[in-house]
C-alpha positions, -999 to +999 in steps of 0.1 A: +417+680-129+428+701-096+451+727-102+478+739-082+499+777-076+534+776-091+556+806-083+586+814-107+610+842-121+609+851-155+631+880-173+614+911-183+614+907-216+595+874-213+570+893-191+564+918-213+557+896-246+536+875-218+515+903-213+511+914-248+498+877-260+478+880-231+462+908-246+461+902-278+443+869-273+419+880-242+431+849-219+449+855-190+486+851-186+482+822-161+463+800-188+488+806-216+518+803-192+500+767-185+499+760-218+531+765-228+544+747-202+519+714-210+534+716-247+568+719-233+567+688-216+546+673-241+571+675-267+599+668-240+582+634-231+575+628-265+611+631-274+627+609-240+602+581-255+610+580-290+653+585-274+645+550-252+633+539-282+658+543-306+682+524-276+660+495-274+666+496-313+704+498-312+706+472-285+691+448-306+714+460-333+684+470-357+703+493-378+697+508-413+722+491-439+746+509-458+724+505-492+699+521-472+714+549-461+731+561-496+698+554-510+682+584-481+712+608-489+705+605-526+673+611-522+671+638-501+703+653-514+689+668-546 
């Protein structure tokens, strides 16, 4: 896999914790600002899926019943 430069502005604050983990962990500020950004849109894809999902799932009217529902709040209720 190629890689590619990506400029961008960050506050100070951000920076600054940046450089600490960066520290801390001995990898350089690049690799863990790529990493967090690969989780981010991990977890953003991730969600936009399971979202299209959960249409396709409505469209077709699949929908809990009311006994099944009261039976989830009771259970997770106590």
């Amino acid at each position: 896999m190629g890689s590619a430069v990506l400029t961008l502005r960050i506050n100070t604050d951000t920076k600054d914790k940046l450089d600490k983990l960066a520290y801390a962990t001995h990898r350089s500020k690049s690799f863990l600002a790529a990493e967090a950004i690969n989780r981010y849109l991990e977890i953003e894809a991730w969600q936009i899926s399971e979202i299209e999902l959960a249409l396709v799932e409505a469209d077709a009217g699949d929908f809990a019943s009311d006994a099944q529902v009261a039976l989830l709040a009771t259970k997770y209720a106590s």
